[in-house]
C-alpha positions as CSV (number, residue, x, y, z in Angstrom):
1,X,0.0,0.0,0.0
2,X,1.2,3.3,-0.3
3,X,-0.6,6.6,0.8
4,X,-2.9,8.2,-1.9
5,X,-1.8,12.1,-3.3
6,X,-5.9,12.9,-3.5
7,X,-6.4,12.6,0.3
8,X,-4.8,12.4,4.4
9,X,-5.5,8.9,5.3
10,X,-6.4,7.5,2.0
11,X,-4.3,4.5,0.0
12,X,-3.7,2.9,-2.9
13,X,-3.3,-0.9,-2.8
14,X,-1.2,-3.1,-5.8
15,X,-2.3,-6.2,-5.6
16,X,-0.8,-8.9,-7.7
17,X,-3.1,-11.8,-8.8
18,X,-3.3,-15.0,-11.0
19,X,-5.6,-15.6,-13.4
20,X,-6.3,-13.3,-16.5
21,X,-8.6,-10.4,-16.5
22,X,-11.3,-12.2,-18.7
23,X,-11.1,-15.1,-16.8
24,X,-14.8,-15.4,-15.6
25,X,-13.8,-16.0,-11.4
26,X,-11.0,-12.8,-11.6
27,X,-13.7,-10.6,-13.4
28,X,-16.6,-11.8,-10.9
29,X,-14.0,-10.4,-7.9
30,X,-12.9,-7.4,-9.9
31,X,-16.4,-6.2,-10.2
32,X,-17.2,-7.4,-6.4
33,X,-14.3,-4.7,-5.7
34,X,-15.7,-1.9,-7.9
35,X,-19.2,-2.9,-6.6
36,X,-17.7,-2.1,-3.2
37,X,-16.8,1.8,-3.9
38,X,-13.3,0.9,-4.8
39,X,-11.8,1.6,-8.0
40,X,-9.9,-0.3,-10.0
41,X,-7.2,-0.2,-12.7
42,X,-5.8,-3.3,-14.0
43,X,-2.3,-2.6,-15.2
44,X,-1.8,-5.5,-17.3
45,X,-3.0,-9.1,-18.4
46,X,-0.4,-11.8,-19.8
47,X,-0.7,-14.9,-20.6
48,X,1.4,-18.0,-18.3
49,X,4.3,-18.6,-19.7
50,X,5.2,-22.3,-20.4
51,X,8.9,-23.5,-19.3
């Protein structure tokens, strides 16, 4: 978390998941978020890389 520029006492949160963004459980959550007052910005989206 870091503290937010807009407002005292207000964050920002990176979270780092797995799963991509049009994956139909990951966009349920994301939109559970958003749902929640919270806004979010999804910074990228790759695909797993095979070893």
């Amino acid at each position: 978390s870091r503290p937010s520029r807009i407002a005292n006492w207000s964050y920002v949160f990176f979270v780092d998941c797995e799963g991509h963004k049009a994956d139909a459980t990951l966009t349920e959550v994301l939109e559970t978020l958003e749902a929640d007052g919270n806004t979010i910005k999804v910074l990228g989206s790759y695909p797993k890389a095979v070893l």
